[in-house]
SERO-329701 format. One record per residue (C-alpha): x negated, y negated, z; chain; residue in three letters; residue number from 1. Coordinates in steps of 0.5 Angstrom, whole numbers, padded with zeros to 4 digits. Layout:
<atoms>
@c1 = X | c2 = Y | c3 = Z | drenti = A | titi = ALA | lumke = NUM
...
</atoms>
This chain:
<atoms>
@c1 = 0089 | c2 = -0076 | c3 = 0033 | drenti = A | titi = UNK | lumke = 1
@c1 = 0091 | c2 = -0078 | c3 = 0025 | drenti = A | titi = UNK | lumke = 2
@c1 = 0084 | c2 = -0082 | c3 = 0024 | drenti = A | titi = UNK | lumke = 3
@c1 = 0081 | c2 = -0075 | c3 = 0028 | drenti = A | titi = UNK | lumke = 4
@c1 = 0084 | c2 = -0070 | c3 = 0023 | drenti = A | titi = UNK | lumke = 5
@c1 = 0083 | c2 = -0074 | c3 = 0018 | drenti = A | titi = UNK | lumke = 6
@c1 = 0076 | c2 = -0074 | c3 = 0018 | drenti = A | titi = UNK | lumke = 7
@c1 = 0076 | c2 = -0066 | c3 = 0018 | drenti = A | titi = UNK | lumke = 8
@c1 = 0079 | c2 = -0067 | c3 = 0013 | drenti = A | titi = UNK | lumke = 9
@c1 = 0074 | c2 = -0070 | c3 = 0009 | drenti = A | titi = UNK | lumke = 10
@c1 = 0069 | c2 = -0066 | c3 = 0011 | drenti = A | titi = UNK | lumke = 11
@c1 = 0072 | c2 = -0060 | c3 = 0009 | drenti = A | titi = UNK | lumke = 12
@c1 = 0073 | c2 = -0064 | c3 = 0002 | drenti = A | titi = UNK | lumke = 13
@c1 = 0067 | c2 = -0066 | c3 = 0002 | drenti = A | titi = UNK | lumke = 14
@c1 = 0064 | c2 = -0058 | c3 = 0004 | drenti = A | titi = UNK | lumke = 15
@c1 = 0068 | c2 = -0055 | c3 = -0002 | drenti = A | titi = UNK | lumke = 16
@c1 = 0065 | c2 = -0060 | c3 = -0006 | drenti = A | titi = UNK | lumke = 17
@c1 = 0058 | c2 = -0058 | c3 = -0005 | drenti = A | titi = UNK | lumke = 18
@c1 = 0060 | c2 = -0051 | c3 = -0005 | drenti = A | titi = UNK | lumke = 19
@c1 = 0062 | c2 = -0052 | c3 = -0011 | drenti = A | titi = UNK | lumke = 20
@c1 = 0056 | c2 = -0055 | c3 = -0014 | drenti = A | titi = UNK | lumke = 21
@c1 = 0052 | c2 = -0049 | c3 = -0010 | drenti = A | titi = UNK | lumke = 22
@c1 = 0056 | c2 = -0045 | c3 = -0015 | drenti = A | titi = UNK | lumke = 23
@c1 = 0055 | c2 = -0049 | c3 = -0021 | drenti = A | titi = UNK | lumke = 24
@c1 = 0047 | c2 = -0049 | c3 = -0020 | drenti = A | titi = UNK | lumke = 25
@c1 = 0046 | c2 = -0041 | c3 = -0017 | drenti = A | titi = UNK | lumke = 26
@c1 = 0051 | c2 = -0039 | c3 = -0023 | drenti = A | titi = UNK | lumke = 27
@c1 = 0046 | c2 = -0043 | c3 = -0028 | drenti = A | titi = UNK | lumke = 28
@c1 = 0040 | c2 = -0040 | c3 = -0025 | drenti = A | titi = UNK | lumke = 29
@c1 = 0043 | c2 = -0033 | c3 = -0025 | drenti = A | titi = UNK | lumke = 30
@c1 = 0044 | c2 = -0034 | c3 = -0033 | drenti = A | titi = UNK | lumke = 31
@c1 = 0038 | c2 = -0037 | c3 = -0035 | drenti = A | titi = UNK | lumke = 32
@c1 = 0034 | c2 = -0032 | c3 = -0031 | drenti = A | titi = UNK | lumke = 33
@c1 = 0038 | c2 = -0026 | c3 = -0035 | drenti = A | titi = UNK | lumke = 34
@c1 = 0037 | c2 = -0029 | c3 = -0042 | drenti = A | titi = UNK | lumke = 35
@c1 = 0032 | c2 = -0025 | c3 = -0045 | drenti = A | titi = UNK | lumke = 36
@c1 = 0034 | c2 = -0026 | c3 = -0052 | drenti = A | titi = UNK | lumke = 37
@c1 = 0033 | c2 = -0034 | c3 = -0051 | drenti = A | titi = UNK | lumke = 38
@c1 = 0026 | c2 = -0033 | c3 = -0047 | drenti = A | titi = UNK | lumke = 39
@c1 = 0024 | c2 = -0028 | c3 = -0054 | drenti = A | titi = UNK | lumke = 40
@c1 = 0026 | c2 = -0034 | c3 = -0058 | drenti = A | titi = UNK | lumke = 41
@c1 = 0023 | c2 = -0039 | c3 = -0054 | drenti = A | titi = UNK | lumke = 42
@c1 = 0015 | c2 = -0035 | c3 = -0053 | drenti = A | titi = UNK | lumke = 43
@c1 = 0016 | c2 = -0030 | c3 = -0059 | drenti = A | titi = UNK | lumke = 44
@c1 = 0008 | c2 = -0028 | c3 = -0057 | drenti = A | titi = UNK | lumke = 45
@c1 = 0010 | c2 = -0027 | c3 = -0050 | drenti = A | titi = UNK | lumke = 46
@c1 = 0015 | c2 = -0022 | c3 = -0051 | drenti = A | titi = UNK | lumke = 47
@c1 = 0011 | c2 = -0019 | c3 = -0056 | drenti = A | titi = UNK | lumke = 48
@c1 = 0005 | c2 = -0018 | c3 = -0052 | drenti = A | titi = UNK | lumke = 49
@c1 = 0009 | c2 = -0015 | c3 = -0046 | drenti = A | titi = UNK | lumke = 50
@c1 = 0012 | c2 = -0010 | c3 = -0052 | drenti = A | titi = UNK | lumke = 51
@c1 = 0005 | c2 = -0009 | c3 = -0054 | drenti = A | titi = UNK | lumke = 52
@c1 = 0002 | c2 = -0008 | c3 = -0047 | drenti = A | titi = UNK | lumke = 53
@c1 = 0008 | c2 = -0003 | c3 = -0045 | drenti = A | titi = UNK | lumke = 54
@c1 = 0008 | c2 = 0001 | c3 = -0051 | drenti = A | titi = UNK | lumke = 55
@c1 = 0000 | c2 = 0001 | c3 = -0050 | drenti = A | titi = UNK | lumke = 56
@c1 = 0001 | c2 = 0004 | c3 = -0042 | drenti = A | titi = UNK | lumke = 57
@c1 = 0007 | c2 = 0009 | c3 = -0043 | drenti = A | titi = UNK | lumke = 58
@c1 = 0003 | c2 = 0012 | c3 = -0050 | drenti = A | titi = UNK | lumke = 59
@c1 = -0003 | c2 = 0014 | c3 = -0047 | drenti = A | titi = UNK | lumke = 60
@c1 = -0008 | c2 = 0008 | c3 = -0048 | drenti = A | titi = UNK | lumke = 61
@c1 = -0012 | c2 = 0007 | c3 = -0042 | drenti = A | titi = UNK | lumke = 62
@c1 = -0014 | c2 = 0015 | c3 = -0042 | drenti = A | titi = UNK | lumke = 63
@c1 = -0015 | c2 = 0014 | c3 = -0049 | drenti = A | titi = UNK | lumke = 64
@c1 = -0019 | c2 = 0007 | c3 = -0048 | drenti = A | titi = UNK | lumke = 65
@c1 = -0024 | c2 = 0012 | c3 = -0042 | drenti = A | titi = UNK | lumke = 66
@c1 = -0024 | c2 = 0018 | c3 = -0046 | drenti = A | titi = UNK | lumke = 67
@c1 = -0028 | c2 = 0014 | c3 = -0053 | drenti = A | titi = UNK | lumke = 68
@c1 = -0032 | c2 = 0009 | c3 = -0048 | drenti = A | titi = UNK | lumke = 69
@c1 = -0034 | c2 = 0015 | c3 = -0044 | drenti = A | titi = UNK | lumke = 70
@c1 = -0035 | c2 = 0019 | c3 = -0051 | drenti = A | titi = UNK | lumke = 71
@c1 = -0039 | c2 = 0012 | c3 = -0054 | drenti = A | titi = UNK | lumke = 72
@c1 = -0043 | c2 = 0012 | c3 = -0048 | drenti = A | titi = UNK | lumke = 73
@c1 = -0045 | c2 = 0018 | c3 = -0046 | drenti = A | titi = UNK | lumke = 74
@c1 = -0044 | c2 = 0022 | c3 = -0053 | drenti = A | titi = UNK | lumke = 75
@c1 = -0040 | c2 = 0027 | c3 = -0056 | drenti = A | titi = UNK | lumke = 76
@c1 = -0040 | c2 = 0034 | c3 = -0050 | drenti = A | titi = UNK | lumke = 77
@c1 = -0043 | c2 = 0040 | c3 = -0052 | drenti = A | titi = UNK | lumke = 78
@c1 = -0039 | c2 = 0045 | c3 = -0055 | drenti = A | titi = UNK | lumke = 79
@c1 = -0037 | c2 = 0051 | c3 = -0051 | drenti = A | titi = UNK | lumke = 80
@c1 = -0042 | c2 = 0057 | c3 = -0051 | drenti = A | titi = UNK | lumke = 81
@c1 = -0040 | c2 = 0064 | c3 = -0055 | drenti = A | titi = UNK | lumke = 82
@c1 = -0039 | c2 = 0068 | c3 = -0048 | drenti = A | titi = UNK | lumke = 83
@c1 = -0036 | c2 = 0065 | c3 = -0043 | drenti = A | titi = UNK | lumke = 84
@c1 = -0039 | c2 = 0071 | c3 = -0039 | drenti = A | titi = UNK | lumke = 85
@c1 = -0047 | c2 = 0071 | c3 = -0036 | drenti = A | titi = UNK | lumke = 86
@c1 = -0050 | c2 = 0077 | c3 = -0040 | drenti = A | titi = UNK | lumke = 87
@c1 = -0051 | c2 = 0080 | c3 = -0031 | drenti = A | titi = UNK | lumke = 88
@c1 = -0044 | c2 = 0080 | c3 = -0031 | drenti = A | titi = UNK | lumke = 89
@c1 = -0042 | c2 = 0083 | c3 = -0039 | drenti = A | titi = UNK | lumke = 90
@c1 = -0048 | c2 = 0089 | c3 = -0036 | drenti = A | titi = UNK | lumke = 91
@c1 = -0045 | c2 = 0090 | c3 = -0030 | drenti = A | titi = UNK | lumke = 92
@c1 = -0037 | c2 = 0091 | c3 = -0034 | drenti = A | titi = UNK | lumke = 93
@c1 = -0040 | c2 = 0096 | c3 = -0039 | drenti = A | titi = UNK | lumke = 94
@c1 = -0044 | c2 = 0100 | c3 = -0034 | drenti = A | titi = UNK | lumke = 95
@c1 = -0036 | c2 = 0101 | c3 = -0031 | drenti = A | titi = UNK | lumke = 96
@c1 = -0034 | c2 = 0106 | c3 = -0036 | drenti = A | titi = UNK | lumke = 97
@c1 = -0026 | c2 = 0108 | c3 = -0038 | drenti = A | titi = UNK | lumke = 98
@c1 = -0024 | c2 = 0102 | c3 = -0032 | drenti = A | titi = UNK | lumke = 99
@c1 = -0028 | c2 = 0096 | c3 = -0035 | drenti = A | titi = UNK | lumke = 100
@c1 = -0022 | c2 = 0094 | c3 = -0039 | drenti = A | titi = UNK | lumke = 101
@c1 = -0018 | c2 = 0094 | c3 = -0033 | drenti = A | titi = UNK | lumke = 102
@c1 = -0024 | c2 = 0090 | c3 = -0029 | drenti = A | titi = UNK | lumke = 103
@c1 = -0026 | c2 = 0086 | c3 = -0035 | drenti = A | titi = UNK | lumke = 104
@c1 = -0018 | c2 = 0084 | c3 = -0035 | drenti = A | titi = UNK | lumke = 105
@c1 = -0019 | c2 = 0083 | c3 = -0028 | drenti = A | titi = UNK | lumke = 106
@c1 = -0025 | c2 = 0078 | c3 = -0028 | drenti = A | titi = UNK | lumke = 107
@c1 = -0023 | c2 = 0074 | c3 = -0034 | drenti = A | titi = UNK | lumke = 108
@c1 = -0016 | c2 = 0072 | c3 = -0031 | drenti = A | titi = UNK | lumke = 109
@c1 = -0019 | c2 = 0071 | c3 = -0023 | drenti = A | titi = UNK | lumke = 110
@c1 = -0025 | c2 = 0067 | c3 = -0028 | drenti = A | titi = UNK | lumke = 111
@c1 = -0019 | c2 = 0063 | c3 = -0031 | drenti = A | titi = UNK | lumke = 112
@c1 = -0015 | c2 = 0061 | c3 = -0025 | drenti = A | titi = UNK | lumke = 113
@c1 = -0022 | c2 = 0059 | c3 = -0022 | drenti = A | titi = UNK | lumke = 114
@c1 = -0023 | c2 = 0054 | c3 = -0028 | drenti = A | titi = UNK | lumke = 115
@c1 = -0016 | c2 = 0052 | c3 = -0029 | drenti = A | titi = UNK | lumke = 116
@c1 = -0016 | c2 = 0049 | c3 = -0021 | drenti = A | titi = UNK | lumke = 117
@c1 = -0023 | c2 = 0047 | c3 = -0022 | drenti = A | titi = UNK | lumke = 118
@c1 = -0022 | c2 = 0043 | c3 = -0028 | drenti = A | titi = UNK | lumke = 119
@c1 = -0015 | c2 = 0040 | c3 = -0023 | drenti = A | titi = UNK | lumke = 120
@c1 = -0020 | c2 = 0038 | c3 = -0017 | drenti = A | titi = UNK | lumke = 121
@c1 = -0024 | c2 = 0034 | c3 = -0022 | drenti = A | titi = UNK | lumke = 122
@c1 = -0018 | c2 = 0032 | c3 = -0025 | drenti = A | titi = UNK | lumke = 123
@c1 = -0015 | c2 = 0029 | c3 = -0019 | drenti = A | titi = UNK | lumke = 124
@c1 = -0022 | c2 = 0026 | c3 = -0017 | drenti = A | titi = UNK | lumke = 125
@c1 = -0022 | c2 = 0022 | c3 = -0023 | drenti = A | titi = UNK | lumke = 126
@c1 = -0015 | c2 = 0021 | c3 = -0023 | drenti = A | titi = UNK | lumke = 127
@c1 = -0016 | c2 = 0018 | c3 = -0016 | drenti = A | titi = UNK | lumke = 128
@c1 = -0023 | c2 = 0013 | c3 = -0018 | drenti = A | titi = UNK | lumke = 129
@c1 = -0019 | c2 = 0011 | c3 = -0024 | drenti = A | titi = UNK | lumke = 130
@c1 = -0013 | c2 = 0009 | c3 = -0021 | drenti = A | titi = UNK | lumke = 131
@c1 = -0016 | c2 = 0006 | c3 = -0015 | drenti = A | titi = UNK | lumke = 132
@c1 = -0020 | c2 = 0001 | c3 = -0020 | drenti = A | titi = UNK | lumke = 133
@c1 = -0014 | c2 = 0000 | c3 = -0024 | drenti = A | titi = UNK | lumke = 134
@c1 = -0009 | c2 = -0001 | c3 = -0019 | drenti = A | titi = UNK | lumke = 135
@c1 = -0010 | c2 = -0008 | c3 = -0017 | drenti = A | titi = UNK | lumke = 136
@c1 = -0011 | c2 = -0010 | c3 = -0025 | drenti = A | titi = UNK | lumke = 137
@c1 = -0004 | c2 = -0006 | c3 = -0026 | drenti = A | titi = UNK | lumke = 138
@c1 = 0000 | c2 = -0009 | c3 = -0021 | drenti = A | titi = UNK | lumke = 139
@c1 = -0002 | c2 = -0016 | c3 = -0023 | drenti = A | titi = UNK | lumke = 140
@c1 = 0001 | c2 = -0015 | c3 = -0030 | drenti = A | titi = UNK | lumke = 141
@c1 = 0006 | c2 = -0013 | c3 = -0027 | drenti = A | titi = UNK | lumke = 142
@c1 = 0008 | c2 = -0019 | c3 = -0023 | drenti = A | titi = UNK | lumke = 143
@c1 = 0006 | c2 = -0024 | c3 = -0028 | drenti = A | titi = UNK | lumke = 144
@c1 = 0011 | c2 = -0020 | c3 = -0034 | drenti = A | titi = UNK | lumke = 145
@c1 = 0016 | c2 = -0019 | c3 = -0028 | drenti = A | titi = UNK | lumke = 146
@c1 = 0016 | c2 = -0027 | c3 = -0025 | drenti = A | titi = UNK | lumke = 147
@c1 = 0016 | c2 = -0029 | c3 = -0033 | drenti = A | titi = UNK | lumke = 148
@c1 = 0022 | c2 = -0024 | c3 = -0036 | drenti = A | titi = UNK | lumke = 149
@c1 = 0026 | c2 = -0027 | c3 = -0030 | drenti = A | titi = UNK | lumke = 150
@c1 = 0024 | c2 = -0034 | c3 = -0029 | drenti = A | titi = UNK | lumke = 151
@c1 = 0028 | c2 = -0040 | c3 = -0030 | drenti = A | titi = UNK | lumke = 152
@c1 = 0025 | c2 = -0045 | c3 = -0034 | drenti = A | titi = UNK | lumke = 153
@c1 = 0029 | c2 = -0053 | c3 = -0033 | drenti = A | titi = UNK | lumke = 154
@c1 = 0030 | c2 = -0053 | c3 = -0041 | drenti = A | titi = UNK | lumke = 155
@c1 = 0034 | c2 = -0047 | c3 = -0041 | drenti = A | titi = UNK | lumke = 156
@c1 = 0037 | c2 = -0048 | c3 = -0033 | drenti = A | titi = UNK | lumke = 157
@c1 = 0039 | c2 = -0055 | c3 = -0035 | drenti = A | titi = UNK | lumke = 158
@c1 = 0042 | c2 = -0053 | c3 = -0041 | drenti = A | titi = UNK | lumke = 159
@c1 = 0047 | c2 = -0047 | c3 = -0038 | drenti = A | titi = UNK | lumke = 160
@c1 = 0048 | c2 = -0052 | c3 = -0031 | drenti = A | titi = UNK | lumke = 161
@c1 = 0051 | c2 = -0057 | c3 = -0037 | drenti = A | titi = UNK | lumke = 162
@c1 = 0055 | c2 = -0052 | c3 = -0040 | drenti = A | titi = UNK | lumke = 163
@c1 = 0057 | c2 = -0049 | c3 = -0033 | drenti = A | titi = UNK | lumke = 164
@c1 = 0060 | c2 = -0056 | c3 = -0031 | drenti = A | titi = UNK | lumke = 165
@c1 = 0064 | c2 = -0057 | c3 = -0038 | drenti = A | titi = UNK | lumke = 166
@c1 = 0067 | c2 = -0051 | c3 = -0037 | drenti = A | titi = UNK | lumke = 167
@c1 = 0069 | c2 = -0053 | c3 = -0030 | drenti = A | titi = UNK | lumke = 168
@c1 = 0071 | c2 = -0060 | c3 = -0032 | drenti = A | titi = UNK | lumke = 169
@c1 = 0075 | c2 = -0056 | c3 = -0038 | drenti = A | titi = UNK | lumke = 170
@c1 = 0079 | c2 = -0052 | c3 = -0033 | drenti = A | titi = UNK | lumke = 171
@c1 = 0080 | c2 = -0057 | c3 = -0028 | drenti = A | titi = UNK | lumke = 172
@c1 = 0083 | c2 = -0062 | c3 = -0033 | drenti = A | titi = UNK | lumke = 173
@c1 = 0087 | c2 = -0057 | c3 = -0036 | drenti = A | titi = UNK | lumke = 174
@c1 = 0090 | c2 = -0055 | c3 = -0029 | drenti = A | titi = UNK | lumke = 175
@c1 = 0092 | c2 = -0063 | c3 = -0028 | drenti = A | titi = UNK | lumke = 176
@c1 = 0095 | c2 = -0063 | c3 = -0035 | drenti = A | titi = UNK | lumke = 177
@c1 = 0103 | c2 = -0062 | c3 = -0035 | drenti = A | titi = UNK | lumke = 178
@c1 = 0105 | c2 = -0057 | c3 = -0038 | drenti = A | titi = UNK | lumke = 179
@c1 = 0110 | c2 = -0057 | c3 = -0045 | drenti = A | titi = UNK | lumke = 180
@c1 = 0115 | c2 = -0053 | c3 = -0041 | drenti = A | titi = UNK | lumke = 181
@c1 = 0114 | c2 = -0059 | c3 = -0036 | drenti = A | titi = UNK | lumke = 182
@c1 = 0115 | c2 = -0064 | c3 = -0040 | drenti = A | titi = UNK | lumke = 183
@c1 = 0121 | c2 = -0061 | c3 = -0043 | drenti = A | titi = UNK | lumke = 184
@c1 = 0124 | c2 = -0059 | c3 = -0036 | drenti = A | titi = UNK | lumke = 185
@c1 = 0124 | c2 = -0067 | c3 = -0035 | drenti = A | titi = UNK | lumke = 186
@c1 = 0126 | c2 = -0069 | c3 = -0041 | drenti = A | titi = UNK | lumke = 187
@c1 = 0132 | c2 = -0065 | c3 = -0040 | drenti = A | titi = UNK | lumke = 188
@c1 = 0134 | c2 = -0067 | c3 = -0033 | drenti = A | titi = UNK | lumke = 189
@c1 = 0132 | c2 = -0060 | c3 = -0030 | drenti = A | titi = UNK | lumke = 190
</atoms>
């Protein structure tokens, strides 16, 4: 019965040794993983590409980029006409009298609510083109900054591991050392 308990006593010593050691490397890992200013340190060009690529993409770049390779390829678009009414329209608004204004005023705001949805409608089809193209391209950079900033690299991992194993010796040392009270209390007979 003895020899019984004492093996499960092993292998729970030996289960609490390799939790520990689980910790320790899951603890380093967490660590080094979240250490940005080391990463930066380690690929200053790294960080600066994705600092420069995010500053790009929330500024407006990719919409700025289309509208000048459209401008380039296409040339500058034409101005605005003078009118925006057809002359039909104009005559038929004169010949209405006193209540042209009104019509006139009428017409304009109805005209400009049907080019504001207008230019909506062809803005989202746009929209959804260039989204559709340039998705893939976006969630790929996004991964790849995402898997970089959150990597843990065996330098750096194995470096906190050695760290997080000192502490560990450190305290476990500290708490077999007797204490100066101890010491004192023994001393004295007490």
């Amino acid at each position: 019965m003895a020899t019984e308990t004492d093996a499960a006593r092993d292998r729970v010593l030996a289960a609490r040794a390799a939790l520990g050691e689980e910790l320790e490397v899951l603890e380093a890992s967490v660590r080094t993983a979240v250490d940005v200013p080391a990463k930066i340190r380690r690929s200053p060009g790294k960080a600066a590409a994705i600092a420069g690529g995010t500053a790009f993409v929330v500024l407006g770049g990719p919409k700025r980029a289309y509208r000048r390779g459209k401008r380039a390829i296409f040339g500058a678009p034409a101005p605005l006409p003078a009118s925006l009414l057809p002359d039909e329209v104009e005559k038929a608004i004169r010949e209405l009298g006193d209540d042209g204004t009104k019509v006139r005023g009428t017409l304009e705001r109805d005209f400009a609510a049907y080019a504001k949805q207008a230019q909506r409608d062809r803005a989202g089809v746009r929209t959804l083109l260039l989204l559709t193209v340039a998705r893939p391209f976006l969630t790929g950079a996004t991964n790849a900054v995402t898997k970089w900033l959150f990597r843990t690299d065996d330098e750096g991992f194995q470096a906190r591991l050695q760290q997080i194993r000192d502490r560990a010796a450190r305290t476990s040392h500290d708490e077999t050392k007797p204490s100066v009270d101890d010491d004192l209390g023994s001393a004295s007979g007490l």
